[in-house]
KOLMARDREN-780786 format. One record per atom (N, C-alpha, C, CB): x, y, z; residue in one letter. Coordinates in steps of 0.1 Angstrom, whole numbers, plus 5000, padded with zeros to 4 digits. Atoms other than C-alpha are relative to their C-alpha. Glycine has a CB too. Layout:
<rodos>
XYZa
...
</rodos>
This chain:
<rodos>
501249985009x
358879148011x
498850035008x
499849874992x
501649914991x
355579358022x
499149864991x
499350264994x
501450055003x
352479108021x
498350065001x
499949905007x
501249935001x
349079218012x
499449965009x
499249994989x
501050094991x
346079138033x
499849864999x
498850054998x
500050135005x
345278858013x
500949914996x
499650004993x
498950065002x
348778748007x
500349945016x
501150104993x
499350064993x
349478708041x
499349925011x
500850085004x
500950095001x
346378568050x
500449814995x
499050094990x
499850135006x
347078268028x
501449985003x
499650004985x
498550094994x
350778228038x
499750015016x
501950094996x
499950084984x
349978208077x
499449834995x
498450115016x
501050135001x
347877928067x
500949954991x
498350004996x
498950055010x
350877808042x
501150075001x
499750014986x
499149905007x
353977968046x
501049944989x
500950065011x
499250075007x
356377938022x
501249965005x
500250054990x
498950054996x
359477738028x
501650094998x
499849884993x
498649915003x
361977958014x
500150145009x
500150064981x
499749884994x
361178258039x
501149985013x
498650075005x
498950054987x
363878248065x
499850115012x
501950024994x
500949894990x
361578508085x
499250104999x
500650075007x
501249934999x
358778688095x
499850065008x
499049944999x
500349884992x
357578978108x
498550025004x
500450124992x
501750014994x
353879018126x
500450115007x
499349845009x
500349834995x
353179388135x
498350024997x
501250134988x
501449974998x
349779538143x
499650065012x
499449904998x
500249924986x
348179788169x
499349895007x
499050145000x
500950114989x
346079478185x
501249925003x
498649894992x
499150064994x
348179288203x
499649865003x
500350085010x
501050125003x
345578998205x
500249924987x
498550055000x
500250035015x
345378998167x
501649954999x
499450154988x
498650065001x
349378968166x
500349885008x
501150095003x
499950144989x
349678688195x
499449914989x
498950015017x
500250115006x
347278448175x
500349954990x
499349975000x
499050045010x
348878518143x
501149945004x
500550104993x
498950064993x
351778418159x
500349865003x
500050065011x
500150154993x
350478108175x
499749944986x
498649965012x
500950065011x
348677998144x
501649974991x
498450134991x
498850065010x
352278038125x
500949955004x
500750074991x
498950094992x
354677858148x
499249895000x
500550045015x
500850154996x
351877568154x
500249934981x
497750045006x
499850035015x
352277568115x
501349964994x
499750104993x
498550054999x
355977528112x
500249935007x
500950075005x
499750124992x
356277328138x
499649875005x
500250035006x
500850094998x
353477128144x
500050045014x
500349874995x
500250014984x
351977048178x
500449985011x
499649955002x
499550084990x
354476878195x
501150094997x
500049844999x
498449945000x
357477128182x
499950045015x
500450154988x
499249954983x
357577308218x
500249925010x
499250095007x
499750114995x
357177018235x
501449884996x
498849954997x
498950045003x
359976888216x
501450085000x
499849954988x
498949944995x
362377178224x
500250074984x
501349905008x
499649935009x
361977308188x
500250094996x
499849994996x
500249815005x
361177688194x
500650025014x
497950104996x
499749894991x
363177888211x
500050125004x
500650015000x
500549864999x
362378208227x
501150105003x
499050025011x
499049915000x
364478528224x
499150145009x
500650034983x
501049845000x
363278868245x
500950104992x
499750095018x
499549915001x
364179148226x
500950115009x
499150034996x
499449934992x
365379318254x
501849935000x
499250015015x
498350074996x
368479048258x
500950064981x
499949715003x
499249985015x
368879098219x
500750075000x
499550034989x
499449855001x
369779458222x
501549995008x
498850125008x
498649974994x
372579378246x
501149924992x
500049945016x
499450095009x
373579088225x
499749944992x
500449945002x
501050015012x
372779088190x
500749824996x
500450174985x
499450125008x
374778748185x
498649885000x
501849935009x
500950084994x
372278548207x
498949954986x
499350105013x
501350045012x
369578528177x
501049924989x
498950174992x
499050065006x
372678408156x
500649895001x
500650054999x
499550124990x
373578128178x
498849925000x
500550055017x
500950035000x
370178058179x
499549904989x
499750105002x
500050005019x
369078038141x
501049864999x
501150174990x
499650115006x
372177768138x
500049945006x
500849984994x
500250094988x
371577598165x
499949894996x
498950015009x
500550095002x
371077208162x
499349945010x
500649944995x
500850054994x
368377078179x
500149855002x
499250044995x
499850154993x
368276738201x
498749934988x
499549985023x
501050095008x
364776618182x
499850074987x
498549985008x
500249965013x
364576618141x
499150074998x
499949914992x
501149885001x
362276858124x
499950144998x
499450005010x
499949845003x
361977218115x
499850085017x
498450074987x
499849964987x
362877448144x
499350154995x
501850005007x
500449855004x
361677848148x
500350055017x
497950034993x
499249894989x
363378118171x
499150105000x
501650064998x
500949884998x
360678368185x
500750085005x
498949985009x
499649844993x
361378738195x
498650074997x
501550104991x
500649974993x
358978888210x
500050165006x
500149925007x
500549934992x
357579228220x
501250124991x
500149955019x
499049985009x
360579348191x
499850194997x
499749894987x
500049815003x
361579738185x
501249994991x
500450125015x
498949965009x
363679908161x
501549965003x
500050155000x
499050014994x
366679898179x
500849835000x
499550065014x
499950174999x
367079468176x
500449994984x
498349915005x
499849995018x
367379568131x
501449905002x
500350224992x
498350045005x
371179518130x
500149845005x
501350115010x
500350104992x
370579188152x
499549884987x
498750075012x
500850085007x
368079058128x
500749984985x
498650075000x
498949985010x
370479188097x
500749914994x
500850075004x
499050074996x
373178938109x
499549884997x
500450015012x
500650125002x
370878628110x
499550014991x
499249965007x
501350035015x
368678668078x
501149994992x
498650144993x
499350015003x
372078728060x
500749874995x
500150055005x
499750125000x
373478428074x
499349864999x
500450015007x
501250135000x
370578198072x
500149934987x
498450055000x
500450105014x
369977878053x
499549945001x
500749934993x
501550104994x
367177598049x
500149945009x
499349894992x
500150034988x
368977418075x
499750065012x
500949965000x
500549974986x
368477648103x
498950055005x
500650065004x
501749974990x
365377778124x
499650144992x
500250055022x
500549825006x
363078028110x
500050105013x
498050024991x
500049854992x
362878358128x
498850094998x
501250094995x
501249954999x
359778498135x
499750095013x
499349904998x
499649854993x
359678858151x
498350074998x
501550124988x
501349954993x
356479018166x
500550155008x
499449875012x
500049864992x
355779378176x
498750064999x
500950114995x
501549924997x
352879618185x
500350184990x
499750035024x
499849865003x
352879978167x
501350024998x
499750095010x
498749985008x
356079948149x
499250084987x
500949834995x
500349895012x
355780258122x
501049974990x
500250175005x
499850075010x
356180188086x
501550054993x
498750004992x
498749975003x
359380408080x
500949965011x
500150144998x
498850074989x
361080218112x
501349914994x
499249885012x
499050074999x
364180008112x
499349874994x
500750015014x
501050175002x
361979698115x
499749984987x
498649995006x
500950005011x
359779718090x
500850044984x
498850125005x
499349925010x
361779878064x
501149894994x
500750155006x
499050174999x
364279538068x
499249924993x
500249925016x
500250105002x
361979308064x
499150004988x
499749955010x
500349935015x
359879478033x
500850014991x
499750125000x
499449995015x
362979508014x
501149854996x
501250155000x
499250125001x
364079188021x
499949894992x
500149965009x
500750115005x
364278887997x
499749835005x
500649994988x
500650134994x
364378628021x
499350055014x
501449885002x
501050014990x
361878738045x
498850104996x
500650045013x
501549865003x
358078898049x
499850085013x
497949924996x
500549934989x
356579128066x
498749994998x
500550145002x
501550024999x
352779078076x
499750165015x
499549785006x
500249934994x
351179388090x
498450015003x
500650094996x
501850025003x
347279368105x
500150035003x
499049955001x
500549884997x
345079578107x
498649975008x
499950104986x
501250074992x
341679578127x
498950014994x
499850065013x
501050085005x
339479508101x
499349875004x
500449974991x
501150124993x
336679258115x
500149884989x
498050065001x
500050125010x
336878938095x
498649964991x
500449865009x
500850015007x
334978878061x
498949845009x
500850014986x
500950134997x
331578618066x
501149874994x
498250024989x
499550145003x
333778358047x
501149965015x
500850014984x
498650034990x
336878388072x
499349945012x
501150155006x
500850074988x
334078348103x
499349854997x
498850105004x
500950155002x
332178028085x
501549905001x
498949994980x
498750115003x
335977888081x
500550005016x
501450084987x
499850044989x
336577988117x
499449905011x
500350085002x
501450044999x
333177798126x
500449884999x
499050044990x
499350155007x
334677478109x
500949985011x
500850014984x
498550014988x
338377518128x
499549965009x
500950135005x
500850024989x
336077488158x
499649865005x
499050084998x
500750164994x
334377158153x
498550065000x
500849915019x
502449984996x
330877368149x
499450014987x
499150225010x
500250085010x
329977178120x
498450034996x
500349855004x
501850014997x
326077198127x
499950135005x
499349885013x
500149904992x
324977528133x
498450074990x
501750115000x
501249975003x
321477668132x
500350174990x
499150015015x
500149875008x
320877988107x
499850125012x
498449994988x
500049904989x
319978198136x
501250025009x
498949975008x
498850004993x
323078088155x
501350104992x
500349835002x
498949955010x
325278148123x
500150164998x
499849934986x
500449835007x
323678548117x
500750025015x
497850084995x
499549994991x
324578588153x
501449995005x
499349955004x
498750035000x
328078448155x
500850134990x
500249844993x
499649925009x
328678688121x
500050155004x
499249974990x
500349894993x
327378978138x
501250055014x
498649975004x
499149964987x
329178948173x
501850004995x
499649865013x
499249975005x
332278908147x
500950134995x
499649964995x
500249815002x
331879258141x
500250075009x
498650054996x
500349944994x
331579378169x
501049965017x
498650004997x
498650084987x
334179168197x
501250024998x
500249835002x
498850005003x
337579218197x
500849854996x
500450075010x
499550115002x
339778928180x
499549875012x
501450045001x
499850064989x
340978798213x
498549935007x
500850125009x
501650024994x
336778808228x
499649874993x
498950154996x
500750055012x
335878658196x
500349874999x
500350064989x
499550164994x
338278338196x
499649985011x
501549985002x
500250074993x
337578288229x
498349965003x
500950055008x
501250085000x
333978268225x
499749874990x
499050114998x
499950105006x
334578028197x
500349835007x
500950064993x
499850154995x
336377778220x
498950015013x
501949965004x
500950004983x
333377848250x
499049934989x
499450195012x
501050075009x
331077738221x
500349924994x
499550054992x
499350145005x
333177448207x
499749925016x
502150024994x
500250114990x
333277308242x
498949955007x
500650025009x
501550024997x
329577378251x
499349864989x
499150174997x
500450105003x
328777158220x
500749864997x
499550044992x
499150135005x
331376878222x
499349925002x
501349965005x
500550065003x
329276618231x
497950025002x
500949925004x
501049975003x
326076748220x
500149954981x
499750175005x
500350065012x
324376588190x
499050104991x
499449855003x
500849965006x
321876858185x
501050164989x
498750035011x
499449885012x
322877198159x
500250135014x
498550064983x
499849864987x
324577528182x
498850074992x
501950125000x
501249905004x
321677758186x
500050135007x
498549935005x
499849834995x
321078118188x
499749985016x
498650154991x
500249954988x
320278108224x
501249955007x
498849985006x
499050024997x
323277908232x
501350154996x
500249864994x
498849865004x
325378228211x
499550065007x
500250084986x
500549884988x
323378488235x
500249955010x
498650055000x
499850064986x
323878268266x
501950015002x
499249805001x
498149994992x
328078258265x
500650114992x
501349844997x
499549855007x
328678608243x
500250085013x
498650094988x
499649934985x
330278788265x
500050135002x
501349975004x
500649894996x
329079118284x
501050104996x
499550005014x
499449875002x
330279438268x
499350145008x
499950034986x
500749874995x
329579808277x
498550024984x
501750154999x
501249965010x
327279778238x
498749955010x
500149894982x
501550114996x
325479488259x
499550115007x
500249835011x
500949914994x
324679768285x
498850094990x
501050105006x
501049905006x
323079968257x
498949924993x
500750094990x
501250085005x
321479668241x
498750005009x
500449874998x
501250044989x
319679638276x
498750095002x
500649995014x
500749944997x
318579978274x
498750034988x
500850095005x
500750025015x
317279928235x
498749975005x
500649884987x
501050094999x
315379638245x
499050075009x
500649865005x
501049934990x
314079798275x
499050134991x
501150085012x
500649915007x
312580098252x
499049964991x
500850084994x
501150035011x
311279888224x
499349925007x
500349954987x
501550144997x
308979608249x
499750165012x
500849735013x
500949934991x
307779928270x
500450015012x
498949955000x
499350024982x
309779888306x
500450154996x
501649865007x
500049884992x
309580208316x
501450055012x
498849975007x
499550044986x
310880128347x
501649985005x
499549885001x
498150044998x
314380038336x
500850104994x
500549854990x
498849885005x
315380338314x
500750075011x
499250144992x
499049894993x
316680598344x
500949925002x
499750095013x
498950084997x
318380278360x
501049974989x
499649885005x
499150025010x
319880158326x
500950134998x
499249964986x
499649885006x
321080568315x
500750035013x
498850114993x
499150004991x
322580558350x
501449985001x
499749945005x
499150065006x
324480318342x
501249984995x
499749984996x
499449965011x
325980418313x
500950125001x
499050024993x
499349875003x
326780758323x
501049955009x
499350175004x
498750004997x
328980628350x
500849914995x
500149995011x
498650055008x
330780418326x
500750104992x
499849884990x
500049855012x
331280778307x
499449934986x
502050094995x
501050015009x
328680678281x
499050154997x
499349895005x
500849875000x
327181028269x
498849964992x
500750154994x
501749965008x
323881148257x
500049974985x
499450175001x
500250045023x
325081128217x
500449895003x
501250104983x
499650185004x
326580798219x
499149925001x
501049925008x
501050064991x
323480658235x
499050014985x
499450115016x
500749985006x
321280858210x
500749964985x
499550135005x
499150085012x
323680738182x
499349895000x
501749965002x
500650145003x
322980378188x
498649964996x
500149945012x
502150015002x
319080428192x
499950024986x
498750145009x
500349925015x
319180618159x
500149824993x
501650164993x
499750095010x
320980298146x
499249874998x
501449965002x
500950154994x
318580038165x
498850014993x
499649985017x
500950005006x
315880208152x
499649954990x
499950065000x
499650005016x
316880238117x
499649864995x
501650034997x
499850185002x
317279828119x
499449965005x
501149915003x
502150054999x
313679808131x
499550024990x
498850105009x
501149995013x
312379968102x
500449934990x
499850144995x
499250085008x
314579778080x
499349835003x
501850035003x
500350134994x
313379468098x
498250024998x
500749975018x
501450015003x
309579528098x
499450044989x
499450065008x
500149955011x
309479658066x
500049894985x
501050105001x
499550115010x
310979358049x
498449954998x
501349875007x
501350085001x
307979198029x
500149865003x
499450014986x
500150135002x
309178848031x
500249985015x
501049944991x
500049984984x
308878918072x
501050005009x
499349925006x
499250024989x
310678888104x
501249975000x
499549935007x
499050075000x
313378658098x
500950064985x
499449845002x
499549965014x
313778748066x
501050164998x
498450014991x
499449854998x
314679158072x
501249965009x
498950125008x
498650024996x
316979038100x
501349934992x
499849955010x
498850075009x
319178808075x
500050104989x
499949834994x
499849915015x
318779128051x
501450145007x
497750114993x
498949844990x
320979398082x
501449954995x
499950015024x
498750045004x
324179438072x
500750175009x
500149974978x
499550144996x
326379418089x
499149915011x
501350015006x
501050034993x
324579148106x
500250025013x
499649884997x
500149974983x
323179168142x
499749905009x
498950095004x
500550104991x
323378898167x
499550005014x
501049925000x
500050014991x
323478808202x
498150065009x
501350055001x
501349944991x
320078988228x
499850124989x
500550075018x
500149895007x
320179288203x
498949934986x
501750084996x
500950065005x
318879058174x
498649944999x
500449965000x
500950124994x
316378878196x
498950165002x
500749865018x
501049934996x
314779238210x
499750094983x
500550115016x
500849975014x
314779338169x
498649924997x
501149974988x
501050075006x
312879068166x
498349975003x
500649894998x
501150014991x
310579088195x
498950174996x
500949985019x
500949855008x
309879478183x
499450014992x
500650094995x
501049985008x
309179438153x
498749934994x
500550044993x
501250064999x
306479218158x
498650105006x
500349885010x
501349904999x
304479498179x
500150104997x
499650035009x
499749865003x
305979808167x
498950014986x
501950034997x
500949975014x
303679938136x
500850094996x
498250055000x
499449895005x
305380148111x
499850145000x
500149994990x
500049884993x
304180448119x
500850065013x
498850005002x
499549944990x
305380448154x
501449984999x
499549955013x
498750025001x
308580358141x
500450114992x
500349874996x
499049845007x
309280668119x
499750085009x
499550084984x
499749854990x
307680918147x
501249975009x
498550055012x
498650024988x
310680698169x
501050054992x
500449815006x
498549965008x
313180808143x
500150144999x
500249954984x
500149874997x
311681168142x
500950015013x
498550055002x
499349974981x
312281188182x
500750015001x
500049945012x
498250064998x
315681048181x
500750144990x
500549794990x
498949915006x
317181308152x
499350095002x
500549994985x
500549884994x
314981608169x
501149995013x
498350005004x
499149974995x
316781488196x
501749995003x
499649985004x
498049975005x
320781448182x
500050164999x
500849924979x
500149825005x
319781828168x
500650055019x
497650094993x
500049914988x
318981908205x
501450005009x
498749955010x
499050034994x
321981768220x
501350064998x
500149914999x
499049925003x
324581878197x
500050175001x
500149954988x
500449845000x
323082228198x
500950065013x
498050035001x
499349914981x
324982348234x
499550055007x
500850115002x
501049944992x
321782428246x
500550025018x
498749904997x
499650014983x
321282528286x
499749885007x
499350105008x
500650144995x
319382198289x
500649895004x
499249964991x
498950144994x
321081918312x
500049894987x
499149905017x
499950095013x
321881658282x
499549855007x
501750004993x
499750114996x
321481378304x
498049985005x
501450005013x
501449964996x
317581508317x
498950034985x
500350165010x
501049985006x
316481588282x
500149854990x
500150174992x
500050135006x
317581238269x
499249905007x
501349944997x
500950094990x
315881038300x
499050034994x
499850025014x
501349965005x
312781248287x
499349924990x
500050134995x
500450045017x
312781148252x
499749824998x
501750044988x
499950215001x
313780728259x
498650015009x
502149885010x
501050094991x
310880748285x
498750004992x
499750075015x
500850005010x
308680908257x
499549894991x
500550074994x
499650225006x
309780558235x
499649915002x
500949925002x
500250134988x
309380358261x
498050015001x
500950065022x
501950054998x
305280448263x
499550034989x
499050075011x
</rodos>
């Protein structure tokens, strides 16, 4: 049976009892791992692996011998309790394998729970466990997680107490971290406040958010809108040798801008326009919105949006002009 987003959402976090296996497919490979974890810790509880209750299969042995997962499945286990037989890293080629056990399966034996990366939706795999009535198939995708899913993963955490500024920030870097990044800033910010009595605060979320290639560009934002001069060529340096070009650059600015004027504009002020950006904006990028549009005046903030889409025109155009020499020009323009 194929689960929706929201279907399979709510059975990781519940599965049902009658499935006698599951499928977890998805291009992230992060995003499938903690599904993974999250639904064996659920079946089994805490102590199943410690109790010998999950056993691991590689796909590769399957293929030589499809019985192995069959042997597996009815296995009885030394300590009582629901058992689960992982396979791992799973391809088309393992179907007939899997066939054999779902078939033969019953509530007494181990669920079966099968993981892959870029399994395609007319495969062997997939096509099994979609038409199957005693098993699902869960397929993610890399959709960023709704505000509710982050305030629930907030909770999971133990970060109970959390300042409004912290929370727009957490929501934002949601957006914008990969899973894997994302959890793990969760538990760097669960352990920073374990025994802290006061509320997590935005500068604690900007102090352990962890350095991307955006952060490079945030640096060079910030740098443009407080006037440092000084730092644009070094920052656009930078950048280009990470291959960061001239439109991507001038992309962002366009977008930084944009969520200045949106922010200084708001009548109910400062704080107020930033909890209005959607999607929201956390981490150093938030903080130099907020530092801007305190001195920026609206005026100089639409001739900065002129500049910027005069210069996307100029860029995209194929002019003879070095792209890298007429964008320094323009951010140094900004900058004073």
């Amino acid at each position: 049976m194929k689960l929706s987003t929201r279907d399979a959402k709510a059975f990781l976090r519940r599965p049902d009892p009658a499935a006698a296996g599951v499928l977890i497919s998805g291009d992230d490979g992060a995003r499938v791992a903690q599904a993974r974890a999250d639904l064996i810790a659920t079946l089994i509880g805490p102590q199943g692996e410690a109790e010998m209750r999950l056993d691991r299969i590689a796909a590769g042995d399957l293929r030589r011998d499809g019985a192995l997962l069959l042997d597996a499945v009815k296995a009885v286990g030394f300590f009582p309790g629901p058992r689960v037989v992982l396979v791992e890293d799973a391809t088309d080629g393992i179907a007939p394998a899997l066939v054999s056990a779902l078939e033969a399966w019953t509530p007494d034996d181990a669920r079966v729970v099968v993981t892959g990366t870029s399994l395609t939706a007319k495969g062997a795999l997939r096509k099994l466990f979609e038409g199957s009535k005693v098993a699902v198939a869960i397929t993610l995708y890399d959709d960023p997680p709704t505000d509710g899913e982050v305030l629930e993963m907030l909770r999971d955490a133990g970060l109970t107490r959390v300042d409004p500024d912290a929370r727009d920030q957490v929501l934002g870097l949601a957006q914008s971290l990969p899973p894997g990044d994302f959890r793990g800033l969760l538990e760097r910010l669960s352990l920073f406040q374990l025994d802290s009595e006061a509320p997590l605060s935005g500068a604690t979320v900007a102090a352990l958010a962890p350095q991307t290639e955006d952060a490079e560009v945030d640096d060079l934002l910030a740098a443009i809108t407080e006037g440092r001069r000084d730092m644009v060529a070094p920052l656009l340096a930078r950048l280009a040798a990470q291959g960061v070009g001239p439109v991507t650059v001038t992309i962002q600015a366009l977008r930084h801008i944009r969520a200045l004027l949106t922010v200084a504009s708001d009548p109910g002020g400062v704080q107020s326009g930033l909890a209005a950006l959607r999607p929201p904006v956390g981490g150093p990028r938030r903080q130099a919105l907020a530092r801007a549009a305190e001195s920026w005046r609206r005026e100089r903030i639409e001739d900065a949006l002129r500049l910027l889409v005069e210069l996307d025109l100029t860029l995209r155009s194929g002019g003879p002009t070095p792209d890298h020499a007429v964008l320094e020009r323009a951010l140094m323009r900004l900058a004073s």
